[in-house]
LOLUM-389354 format. One record per atom (N, C-alpha, C): residue number from 1; residue in one letter; atom name; z, y, x. Coordinates in steps of 0.001 Angstrom, whole numbers, plus 500000, padded with zeros to 6 digits. Layout:
N
- NUM,A,CA,Z,Y,X
...
This chain:
245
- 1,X,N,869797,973661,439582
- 1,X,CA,870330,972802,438535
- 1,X,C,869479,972941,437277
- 2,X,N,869250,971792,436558
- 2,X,CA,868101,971743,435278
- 2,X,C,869148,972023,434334
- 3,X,N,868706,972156,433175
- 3,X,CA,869144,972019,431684
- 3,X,C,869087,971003,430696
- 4,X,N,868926,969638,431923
- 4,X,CA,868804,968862,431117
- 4,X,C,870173,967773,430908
- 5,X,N,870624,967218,430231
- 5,X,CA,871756,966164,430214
- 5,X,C,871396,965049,429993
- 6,X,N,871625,964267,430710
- 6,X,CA,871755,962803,430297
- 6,X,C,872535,961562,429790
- 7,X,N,872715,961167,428834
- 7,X,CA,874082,960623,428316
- 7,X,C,873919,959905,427117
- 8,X,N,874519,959293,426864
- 8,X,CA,874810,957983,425573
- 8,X,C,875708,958607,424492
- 9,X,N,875744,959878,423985
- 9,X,CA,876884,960080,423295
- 9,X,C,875922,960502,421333
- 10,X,N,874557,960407,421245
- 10,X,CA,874128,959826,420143
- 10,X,C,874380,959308,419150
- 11,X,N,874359,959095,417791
- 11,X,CA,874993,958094,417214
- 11,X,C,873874,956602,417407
- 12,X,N,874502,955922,417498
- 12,X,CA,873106,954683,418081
- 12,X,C,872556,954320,419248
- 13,X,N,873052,955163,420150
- 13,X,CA,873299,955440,421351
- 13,X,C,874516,954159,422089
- 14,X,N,873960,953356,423369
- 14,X,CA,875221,952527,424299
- 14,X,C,874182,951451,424559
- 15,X,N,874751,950263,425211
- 15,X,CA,873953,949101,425288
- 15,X,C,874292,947602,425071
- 16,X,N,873684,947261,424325
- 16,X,CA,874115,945699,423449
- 16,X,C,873474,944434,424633
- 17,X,N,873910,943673,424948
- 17,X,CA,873560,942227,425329
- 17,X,C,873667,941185,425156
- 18,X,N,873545,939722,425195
- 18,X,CA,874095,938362,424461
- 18,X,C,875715,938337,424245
- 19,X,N,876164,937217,423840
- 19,X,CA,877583,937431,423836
- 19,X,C,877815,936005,424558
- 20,X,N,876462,935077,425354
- 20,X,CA,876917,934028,425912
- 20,X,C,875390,933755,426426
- 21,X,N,875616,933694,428101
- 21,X,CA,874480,932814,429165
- 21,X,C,874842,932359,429453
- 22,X,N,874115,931281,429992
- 22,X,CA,874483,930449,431415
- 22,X,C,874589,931025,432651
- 23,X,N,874934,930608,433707
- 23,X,CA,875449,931344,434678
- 23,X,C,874481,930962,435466
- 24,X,N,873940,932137,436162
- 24,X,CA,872525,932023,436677
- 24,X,C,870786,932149,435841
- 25,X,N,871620,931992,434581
- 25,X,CA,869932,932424,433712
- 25,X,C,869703,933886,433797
- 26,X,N,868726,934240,433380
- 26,X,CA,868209,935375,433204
- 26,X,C,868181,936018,431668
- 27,X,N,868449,937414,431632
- 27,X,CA,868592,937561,430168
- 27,X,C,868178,939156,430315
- 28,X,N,868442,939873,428915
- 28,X,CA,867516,941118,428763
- 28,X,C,868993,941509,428117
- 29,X,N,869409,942928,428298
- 29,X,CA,870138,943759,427813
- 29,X,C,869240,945211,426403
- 30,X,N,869861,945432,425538
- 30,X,CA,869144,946270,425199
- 30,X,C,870091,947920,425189
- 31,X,N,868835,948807,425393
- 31,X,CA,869738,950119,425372
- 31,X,C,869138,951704,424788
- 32,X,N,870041,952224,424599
- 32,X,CA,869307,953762,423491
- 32,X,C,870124,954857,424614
- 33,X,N,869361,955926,424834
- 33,X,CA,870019,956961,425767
- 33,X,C,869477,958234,424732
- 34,X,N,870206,959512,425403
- 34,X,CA,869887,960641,424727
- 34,X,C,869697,961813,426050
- 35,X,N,868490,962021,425974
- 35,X,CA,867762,963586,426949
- 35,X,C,868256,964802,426255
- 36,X,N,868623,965409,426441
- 36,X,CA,869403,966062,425960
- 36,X,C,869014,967521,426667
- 37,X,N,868893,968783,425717
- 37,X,CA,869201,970343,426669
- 37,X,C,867761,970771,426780
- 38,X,N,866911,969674,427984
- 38,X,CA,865475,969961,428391
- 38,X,C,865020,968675,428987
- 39,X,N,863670,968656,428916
- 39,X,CA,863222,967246,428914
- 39,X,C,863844,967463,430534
- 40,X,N,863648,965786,431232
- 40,X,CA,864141,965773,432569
- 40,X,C,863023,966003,433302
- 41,X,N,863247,966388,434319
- 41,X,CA,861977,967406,435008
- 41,X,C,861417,965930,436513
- 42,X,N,862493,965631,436314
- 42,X,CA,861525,964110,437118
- 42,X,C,862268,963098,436739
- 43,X,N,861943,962152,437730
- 43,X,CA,862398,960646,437240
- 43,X,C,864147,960325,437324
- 44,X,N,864305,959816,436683
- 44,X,CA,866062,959060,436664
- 44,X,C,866155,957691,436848
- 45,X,N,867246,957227,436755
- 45,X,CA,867067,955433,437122
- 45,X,C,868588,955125,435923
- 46,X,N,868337,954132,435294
- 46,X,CA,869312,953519,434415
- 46,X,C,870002,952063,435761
- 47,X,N,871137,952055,436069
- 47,X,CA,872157,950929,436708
- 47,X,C,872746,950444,435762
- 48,X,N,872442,948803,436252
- 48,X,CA,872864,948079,435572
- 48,X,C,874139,947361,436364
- 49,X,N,875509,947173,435745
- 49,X,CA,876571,946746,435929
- 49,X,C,877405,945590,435286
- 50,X,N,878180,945041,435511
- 50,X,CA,879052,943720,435139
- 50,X,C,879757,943389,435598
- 51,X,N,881006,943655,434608
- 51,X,CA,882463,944177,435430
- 51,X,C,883515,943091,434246
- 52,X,N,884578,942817,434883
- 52,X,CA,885332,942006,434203
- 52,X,C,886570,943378,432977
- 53,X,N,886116,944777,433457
- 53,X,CA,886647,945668,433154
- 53,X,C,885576,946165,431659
- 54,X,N,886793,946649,431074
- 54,X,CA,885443,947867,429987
- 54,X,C,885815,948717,429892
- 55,X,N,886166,949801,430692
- 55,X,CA,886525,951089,431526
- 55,X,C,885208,952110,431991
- 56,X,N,884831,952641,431223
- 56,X,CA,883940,953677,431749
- 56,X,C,883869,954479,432883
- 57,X,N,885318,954402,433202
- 57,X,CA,886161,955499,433980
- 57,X,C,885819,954685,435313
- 58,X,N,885648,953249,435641
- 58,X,CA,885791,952335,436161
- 58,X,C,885267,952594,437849
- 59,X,N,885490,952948,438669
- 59,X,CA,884529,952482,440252
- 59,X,C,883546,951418,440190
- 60,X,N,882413,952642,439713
- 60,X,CA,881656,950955,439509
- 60,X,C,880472,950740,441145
- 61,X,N,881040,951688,442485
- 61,X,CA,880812,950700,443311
- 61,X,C,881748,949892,444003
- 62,X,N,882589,949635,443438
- 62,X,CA,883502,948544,443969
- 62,X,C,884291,947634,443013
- 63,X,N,884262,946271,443742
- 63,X,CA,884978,945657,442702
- 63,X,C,883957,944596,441917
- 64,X,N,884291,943611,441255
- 64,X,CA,883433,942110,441180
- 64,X,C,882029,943271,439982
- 65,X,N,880822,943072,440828
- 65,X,CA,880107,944186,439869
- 65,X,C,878956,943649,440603
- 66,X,N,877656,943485,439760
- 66,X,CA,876249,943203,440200
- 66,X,C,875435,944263,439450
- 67,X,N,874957,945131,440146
- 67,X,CA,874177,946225,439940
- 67,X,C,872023,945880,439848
- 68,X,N,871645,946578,438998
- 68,X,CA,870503,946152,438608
- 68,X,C,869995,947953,438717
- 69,X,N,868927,948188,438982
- 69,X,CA,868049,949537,438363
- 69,X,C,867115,949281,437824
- 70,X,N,866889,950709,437034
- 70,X,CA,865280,950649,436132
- 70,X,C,865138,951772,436338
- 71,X,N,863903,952498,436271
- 71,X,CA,863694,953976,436839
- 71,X,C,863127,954434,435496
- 72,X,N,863426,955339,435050
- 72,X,CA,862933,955833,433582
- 72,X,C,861865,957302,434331
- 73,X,N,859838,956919,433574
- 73,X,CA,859186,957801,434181
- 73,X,C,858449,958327,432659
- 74,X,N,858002,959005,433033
- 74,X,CA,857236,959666,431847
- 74,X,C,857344,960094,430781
- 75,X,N,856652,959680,429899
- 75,X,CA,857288,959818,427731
- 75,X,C,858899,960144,428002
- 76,X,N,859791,958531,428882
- 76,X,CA,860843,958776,428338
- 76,X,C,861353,959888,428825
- 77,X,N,861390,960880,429702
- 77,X,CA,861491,961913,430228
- 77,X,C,861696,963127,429412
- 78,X,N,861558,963083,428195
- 78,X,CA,861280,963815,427123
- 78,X,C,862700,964228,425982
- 79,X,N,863027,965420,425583
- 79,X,CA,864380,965269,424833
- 79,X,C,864431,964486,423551
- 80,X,N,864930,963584,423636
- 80,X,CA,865697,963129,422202
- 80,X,C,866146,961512,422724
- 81,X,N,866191,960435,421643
- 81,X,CA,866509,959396,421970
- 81,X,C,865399,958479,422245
- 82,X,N,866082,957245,423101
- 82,X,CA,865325,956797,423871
- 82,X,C,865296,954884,423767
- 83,X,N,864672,954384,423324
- 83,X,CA,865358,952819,423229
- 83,X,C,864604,951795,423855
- 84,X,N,864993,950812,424580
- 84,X,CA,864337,950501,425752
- 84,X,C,864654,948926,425910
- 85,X,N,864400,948362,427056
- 85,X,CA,864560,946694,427248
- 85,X,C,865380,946793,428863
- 86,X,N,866562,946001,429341
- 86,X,CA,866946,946263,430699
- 86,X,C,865675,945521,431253
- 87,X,N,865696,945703,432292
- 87,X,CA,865114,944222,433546
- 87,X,C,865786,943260,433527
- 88,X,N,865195,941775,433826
- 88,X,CA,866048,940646,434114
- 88,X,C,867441,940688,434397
- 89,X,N,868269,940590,433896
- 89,X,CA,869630,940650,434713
- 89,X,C,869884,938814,434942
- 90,X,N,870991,938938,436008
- 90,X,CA,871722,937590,435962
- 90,X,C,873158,937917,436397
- 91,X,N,873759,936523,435506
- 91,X,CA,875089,936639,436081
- 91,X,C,875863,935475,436940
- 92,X,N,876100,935315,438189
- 92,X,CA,875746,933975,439399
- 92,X,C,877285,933472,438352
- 93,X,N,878197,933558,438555
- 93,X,CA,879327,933336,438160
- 93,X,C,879831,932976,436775
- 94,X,N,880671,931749,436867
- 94,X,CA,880936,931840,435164
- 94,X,C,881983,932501,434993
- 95,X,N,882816,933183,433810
- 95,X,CA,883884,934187,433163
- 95,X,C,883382,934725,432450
- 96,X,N,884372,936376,431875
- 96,X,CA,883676,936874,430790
- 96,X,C,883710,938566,431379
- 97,X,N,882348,938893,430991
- 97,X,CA,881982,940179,432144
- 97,X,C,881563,940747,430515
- 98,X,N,881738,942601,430209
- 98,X,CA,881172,943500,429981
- 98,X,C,880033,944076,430863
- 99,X,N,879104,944309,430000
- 99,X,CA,877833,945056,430620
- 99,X,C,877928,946373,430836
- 100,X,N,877810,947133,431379
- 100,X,CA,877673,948620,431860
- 100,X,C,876417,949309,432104
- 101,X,N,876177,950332,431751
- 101,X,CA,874741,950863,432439
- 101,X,C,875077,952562,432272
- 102,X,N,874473,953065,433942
- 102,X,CA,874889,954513,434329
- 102,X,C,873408,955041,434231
- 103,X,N,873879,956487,433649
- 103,X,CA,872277,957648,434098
- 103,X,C,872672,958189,435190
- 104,X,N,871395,957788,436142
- 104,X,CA,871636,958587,437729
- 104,X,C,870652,959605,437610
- 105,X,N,870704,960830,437518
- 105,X,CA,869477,961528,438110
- 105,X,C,869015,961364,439359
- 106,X,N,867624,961615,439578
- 106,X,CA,866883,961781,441226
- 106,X,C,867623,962257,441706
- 107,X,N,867587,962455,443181
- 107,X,CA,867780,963677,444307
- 107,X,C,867248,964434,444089
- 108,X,N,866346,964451,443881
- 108,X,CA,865249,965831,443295
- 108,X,C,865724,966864,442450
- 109,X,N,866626,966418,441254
- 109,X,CA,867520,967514,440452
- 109,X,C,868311,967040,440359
- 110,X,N,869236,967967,439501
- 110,X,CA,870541,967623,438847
- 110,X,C,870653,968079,437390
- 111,X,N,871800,966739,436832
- 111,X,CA,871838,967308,435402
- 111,X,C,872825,969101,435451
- 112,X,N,872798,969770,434382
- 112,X,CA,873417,970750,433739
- 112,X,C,875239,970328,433924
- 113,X,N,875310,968926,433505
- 113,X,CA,877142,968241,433701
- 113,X,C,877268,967794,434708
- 114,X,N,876476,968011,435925
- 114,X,CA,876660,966858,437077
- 114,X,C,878112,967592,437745
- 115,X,N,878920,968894,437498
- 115,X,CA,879732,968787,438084
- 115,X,C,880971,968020,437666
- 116,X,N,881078,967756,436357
- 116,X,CA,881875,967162,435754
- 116,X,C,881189,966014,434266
- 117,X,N,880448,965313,434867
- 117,X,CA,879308,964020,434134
- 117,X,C,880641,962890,433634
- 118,X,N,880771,962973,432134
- 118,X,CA,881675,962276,431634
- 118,X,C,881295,961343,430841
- 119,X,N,879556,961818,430522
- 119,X,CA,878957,960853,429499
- 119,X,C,877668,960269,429749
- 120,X,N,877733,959404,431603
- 120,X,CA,876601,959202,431950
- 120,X,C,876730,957665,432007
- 121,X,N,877961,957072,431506
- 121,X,CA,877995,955645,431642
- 121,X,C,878150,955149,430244
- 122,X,N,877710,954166,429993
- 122,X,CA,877867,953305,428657
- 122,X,C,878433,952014,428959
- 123,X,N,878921,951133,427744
- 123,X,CA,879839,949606,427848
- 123,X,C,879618,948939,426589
- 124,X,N,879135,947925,426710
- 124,X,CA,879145,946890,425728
- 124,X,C,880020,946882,425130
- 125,X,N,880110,946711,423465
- 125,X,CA,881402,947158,422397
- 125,X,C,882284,944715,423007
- 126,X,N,880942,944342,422677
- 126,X,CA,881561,943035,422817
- 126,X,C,881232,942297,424785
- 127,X,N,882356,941678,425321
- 127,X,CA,881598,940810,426577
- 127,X,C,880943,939746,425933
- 128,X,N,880111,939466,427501
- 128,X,CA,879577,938482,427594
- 128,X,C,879900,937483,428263
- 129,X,N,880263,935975,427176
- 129,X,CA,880469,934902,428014
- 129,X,C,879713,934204,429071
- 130,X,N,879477,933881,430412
- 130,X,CA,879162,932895,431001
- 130,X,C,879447,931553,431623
- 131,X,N,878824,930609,430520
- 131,X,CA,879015,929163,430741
- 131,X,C,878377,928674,432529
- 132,X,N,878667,927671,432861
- 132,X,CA,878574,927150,433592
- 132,X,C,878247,925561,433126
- 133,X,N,876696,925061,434044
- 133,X,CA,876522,924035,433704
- 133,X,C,876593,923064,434941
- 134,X,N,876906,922199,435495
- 134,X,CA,877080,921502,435864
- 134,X,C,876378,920244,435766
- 135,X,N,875279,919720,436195
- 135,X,CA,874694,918450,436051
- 135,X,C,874508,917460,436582
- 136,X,N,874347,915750,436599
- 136,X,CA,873918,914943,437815
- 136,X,C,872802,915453,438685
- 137,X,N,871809,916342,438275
- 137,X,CA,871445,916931,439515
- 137,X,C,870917,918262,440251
- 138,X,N,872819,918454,440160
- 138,X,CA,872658,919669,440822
- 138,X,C,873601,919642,441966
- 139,X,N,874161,920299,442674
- 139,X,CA,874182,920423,444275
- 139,X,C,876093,919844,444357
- 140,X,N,877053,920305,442921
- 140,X,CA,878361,920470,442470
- 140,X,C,878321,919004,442075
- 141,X,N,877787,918445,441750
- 141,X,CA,878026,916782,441492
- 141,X,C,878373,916042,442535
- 142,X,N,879023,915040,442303
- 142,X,CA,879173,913702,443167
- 142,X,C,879607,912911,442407
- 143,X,N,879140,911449,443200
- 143,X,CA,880024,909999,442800
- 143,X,C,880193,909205,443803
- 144,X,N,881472,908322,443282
- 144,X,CA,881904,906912,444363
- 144,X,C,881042,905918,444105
- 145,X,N,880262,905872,443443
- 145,X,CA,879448,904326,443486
- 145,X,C,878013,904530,443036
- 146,X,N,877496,903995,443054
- 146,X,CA,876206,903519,443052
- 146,X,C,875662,903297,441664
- 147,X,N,875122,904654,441152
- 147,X,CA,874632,904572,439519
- 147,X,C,873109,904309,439275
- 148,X,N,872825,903761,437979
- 148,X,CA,871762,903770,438064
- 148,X,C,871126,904877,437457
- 149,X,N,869585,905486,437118
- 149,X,CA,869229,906690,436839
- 149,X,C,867997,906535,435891
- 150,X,N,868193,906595,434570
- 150,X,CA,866747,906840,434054
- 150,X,C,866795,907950,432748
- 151,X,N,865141,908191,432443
- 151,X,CA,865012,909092,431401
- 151,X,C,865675,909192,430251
- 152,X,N,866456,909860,429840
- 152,X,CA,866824,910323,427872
- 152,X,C,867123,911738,428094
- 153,X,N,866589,911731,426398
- 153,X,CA,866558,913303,425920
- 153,X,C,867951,913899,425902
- 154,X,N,867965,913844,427320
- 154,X,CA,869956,914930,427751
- 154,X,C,869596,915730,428605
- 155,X,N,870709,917043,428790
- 155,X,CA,870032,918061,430116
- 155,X,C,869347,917603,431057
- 156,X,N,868560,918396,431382
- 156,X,CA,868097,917573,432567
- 156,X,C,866830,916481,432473
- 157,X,N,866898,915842,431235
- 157,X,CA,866144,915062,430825
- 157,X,C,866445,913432,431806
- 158,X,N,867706,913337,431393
- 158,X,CA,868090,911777,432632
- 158,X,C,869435,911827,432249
- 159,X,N,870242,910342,432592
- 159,X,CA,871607,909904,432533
- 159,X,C,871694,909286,434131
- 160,X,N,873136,909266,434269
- 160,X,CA,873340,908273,435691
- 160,X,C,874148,907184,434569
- 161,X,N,874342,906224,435171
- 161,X,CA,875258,905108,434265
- 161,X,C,875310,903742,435307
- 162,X,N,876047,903084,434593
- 162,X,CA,876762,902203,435892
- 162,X,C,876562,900602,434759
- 163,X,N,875872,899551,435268
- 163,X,CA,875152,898433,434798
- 163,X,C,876098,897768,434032
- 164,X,N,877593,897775,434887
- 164,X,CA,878770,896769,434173
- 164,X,C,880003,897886,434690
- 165,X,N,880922,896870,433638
- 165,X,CA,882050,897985,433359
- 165,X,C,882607,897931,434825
- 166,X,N,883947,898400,435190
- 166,X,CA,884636,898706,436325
- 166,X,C,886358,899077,436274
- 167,X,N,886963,898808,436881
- 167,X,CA,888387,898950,436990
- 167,X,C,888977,900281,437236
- 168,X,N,888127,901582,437091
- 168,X,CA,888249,903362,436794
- 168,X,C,888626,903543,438298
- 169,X,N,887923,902810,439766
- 169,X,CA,887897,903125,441019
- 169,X,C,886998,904033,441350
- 170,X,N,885714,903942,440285
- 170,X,CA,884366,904175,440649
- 170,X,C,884401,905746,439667
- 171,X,N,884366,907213,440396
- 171,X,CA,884024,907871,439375
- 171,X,C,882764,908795,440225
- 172,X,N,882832,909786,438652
- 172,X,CA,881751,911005,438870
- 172,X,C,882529,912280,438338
- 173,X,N,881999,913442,439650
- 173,X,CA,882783,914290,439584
- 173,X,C,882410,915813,439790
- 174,X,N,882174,916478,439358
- 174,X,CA,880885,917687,438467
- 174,X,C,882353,919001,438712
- 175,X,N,881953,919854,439565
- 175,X,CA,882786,920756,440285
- 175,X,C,881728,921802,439864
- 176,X,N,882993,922948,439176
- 176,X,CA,882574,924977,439079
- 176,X,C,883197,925226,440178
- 177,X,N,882528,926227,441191
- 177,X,CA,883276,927249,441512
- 177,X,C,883077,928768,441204
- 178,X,N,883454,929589,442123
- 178,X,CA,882904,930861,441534
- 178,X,C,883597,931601,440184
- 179,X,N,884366,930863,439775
- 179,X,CA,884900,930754,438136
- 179,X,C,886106,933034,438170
- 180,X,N,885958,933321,437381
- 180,X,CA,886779,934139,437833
- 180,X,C,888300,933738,436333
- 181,X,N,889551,934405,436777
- 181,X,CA,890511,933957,436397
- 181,X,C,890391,934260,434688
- 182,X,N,890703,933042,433920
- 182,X,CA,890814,933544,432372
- 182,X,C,891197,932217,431603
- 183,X,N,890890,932230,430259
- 183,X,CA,890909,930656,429373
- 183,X,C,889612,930458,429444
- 184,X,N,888876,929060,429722
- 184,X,CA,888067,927781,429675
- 184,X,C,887950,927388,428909
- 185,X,N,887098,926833,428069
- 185,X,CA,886426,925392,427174
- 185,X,C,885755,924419,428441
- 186,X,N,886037,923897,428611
- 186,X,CA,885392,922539,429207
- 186,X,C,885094,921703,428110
- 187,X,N,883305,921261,428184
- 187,X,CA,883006,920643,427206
- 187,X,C,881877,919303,428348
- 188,X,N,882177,917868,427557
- 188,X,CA,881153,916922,428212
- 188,X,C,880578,916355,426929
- 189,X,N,878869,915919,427667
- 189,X,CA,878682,915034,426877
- 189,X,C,878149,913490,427116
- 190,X,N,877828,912798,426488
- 190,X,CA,877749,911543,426946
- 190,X,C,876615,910410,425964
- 191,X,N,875706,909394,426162
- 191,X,CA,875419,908663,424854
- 191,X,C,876031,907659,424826
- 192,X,N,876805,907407,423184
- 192,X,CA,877600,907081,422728
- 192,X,C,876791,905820,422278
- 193,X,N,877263,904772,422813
- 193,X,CA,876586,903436,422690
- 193,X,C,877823,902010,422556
- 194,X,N,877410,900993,422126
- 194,X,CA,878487,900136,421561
- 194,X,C,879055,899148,423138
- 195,X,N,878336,898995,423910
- 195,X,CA,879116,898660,425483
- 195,X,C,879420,899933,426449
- 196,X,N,879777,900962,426100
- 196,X,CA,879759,901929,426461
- 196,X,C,881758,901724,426649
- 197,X,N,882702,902519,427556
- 197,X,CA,883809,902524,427188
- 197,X,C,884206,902901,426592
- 198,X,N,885647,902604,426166
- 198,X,CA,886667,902451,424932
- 198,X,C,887637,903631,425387
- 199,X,N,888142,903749,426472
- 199,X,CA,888873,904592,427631
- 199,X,C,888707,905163,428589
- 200,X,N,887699,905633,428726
- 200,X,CA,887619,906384,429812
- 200,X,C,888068,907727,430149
- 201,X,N,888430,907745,431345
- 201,X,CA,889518,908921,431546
- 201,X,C,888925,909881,431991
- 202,X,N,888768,911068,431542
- 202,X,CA,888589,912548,431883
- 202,X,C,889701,913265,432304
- 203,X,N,889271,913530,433423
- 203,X,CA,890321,914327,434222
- 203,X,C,890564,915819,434907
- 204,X,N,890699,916786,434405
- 204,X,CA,890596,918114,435102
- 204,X,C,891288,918523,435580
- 205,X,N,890699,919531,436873
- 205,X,CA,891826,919954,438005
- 205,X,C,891652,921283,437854
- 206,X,N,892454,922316,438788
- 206,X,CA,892233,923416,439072
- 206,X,C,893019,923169,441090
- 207,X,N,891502,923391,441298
- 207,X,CA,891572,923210,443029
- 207,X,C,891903,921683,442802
- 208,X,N,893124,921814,443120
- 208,X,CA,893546,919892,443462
- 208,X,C,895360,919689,442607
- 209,X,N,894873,921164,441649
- 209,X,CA,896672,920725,440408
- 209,X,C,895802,920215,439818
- 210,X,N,896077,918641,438802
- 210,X,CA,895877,918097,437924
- 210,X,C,896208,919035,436305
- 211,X,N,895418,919444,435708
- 211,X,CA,895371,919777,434348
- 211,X,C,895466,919166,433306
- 212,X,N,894760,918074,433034
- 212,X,CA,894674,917351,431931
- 212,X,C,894056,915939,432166
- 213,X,N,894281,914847,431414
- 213,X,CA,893686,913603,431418
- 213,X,C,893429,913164,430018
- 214,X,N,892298,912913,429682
- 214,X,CA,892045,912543,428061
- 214,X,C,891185,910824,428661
- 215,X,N,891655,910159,427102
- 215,X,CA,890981,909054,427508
- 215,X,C,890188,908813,426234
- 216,X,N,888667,908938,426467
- 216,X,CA,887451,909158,425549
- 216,X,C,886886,907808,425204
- 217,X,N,886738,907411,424278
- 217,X,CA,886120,906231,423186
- 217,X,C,884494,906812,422833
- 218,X,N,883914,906239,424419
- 218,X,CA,882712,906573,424078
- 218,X,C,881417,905596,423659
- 219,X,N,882122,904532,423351
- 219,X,CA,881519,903372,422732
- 219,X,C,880563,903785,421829
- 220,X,N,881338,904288,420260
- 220,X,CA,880707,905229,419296
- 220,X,C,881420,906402,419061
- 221,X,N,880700,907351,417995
- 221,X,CA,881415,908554,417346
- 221,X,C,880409,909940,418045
- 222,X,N,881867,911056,418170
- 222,X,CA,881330,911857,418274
- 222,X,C,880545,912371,420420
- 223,X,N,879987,912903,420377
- 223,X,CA,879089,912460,421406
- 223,X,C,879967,913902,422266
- 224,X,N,880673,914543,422055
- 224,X,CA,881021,915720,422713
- 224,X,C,882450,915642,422973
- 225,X,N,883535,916203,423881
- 225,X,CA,884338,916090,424539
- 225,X,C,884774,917843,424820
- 226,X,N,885685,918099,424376
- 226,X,CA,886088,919226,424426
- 226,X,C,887648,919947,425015
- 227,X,N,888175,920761,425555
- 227,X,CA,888913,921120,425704
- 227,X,C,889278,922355,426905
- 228,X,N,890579,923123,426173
- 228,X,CA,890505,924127,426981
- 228,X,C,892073,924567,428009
- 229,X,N,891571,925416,428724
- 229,X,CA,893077,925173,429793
- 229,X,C,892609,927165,430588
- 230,X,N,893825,927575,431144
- 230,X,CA,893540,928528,431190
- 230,X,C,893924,928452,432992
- 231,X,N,893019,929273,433780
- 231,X,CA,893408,928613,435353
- 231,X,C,893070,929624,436429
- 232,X,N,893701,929761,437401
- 232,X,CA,892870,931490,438551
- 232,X,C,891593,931027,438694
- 233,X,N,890654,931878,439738
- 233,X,CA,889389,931741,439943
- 233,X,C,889272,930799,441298
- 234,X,N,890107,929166,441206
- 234,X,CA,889953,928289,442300
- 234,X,C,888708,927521,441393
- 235,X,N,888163,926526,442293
- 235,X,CA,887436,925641,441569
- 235,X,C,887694,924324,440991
- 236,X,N,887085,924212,439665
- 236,X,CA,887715,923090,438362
- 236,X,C,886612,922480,438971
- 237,X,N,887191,921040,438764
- 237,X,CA,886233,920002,438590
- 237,X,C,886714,918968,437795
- 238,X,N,885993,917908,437164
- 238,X,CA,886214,916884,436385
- 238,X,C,885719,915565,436643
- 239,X,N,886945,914832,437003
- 239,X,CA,886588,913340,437191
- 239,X,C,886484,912016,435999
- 240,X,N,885257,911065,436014
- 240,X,CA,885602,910352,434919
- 240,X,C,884767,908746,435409
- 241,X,N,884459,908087,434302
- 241,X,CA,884357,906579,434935
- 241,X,C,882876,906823,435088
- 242,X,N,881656,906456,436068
- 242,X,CA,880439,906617,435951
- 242,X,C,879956,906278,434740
- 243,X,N,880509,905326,433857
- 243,X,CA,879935,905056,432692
- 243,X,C,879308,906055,431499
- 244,X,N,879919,907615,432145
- 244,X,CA,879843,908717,431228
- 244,X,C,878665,909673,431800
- 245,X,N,877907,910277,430945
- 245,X,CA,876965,911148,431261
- 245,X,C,877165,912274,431479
C-alpha cells in the first residue's frame, strides 16, 4: 500500500461542466484533484459519470450512467493540485443529468484510504440540461403530405412548407424519445410570413395522451413557440399543419 491519496477535498477542488447541451453533442467538463501524502507511484484514471442522482454515495456502476476515462500520467502524478480538461463527453438522451468523476488507482497500487476511500468521487454543484433537437431532417420526423423543401437561414439550413393552405388533415410530426422523467420546455420555430397561418394547431403528446393544443398565428410576430408540461420517460412528439417549420 502507497502513501499516496487521491481525492477532491481541496479548496477549489470538484468538477464544473455546461449547464445545457444538446443531446448527442460533444462537450468538455472541467476538473481540479488533490495528490495528496506522496506523489502517485504510477498511473490512475479519472471516470467520467452522468447520473440523474447527485449522490456521491451513489452505485455508480449501475443505474442510467455513461462512463468516460482519462488516465492521469506523469507531472500530474505529483503531490498537490491538479487542473485539467475531461475528454469529449456526450450525453445520447435528453433530461437533466449531474456530472460525476471518480479517482481509480491502477492495479499496480493502492491508495493509503483504499480501505475505506470516501473522497475519491466528485459532483457537479449545478446539472446539466440536455435539449433535444428534433429536425425535418433527421430520422424522428415525419409528414402526411407532400412538402416542398428549400434553403433559409434555419437549423439545418432548409424549411419544408406546403404551396397552399389546407383543411389541418395534412401534418408534420417531430418525435423525442429516450426523454428521462421530469418538466419540459418544448420550444418551435417557424418563418413568420404574411400567407403563412393564422391557426395552426400545435399539438403535444406523451406516448399517445394528448397534452396540449395551442393554436399559433404564424402569419406575423413572434417567430418562437413555447411551452412546458411535465411527463415519464415515454416519447413526446408534436403535431402541426405542414405550413410550420
Amino acid at each position: 500500500m502507497s502513501s499516496t491519496d487521491l481525492n477532491w477535498s481541496a479548496t477549489g477542488d470538484g468538477i464544473t461542466g455546461p449547464t445545457s447541451v444538446n443531446a448527442g453533442g460533444c462537450f468538455h467538463g472541467s476538473r481540479t484533484y488533490t495528490v495528496g501524502g506522496a506523489a502517485a507511484p504510477a498511473k490512475f484514471t479519472i471516470s467520467y459519470y452522468a447520473s440523474s442522482s447527485a449522490s456521491i454515495s451513489q452505485d455508480l456502476s449501475k443505474g442510467n450512467l455513461t462512463r468516460y476515462g482519462d488516465v492521469e500520467r506523469h507531472g500530474r502524478l505529483a503531490v498537490g493540485n491538479h487542473t485539467g480538461t475531461s475528454p469529449s463527453l456526450q450525453l445520447p438522451n435528453g433530461g437533466t443529468y449531474y456530472l460525476l468523476a471518480r479517482l481509480v488507482a491502477d492495479p499496480s497500487w493502492a491508495e493509503s484510504d483504499s480501505a475505506n476511500d470516501t473522497n475519491d468521487v466528485a459532483v457537479t454543484a449545478q446539472p446539466v440540461q440536455v435539449s433535444v433537437i428534433v429536425d425535418n431532417a433527421t430520422a424522428d420526423y415525419s409528414e402526411t403530405a407532400h412538402l416542398e423543401h428549400r434553403k433559409r437561414a434555419f437549423y439545418g439550413g432548409n424549411e419544408r412548407y406546403a404551396l397552399a393552405s389546407g383543411t389541418g388533415q395534412n401534418t408534420a410530426t417531430w418525435q423525442a424519445t429516450g426523454l428521462t422523467g421530469g418538466l419540459y420546455q418544448v420550444q418551435a420555430t417557424w418563418h413568420a410570413y404574411g400567407n403563412e397561418s393564422t391557426n395552426a394547431p400545435y399539438t403535444l403528446y406523451d406516448g399517445t395522451t394528448l397534452i396540449q393544443t395551442v393554436a399559433v398565428k404564424s402569419d406575423h410576430g413572434a417567430e418562437r413557440l413555447q411551452f412546458s408540461a411535465a411527463w415519464p420517460s415515454r416519447p413526446w412528439r408534436r403535431s402541426t399543419s405542414p405550413r410550420e417549420r
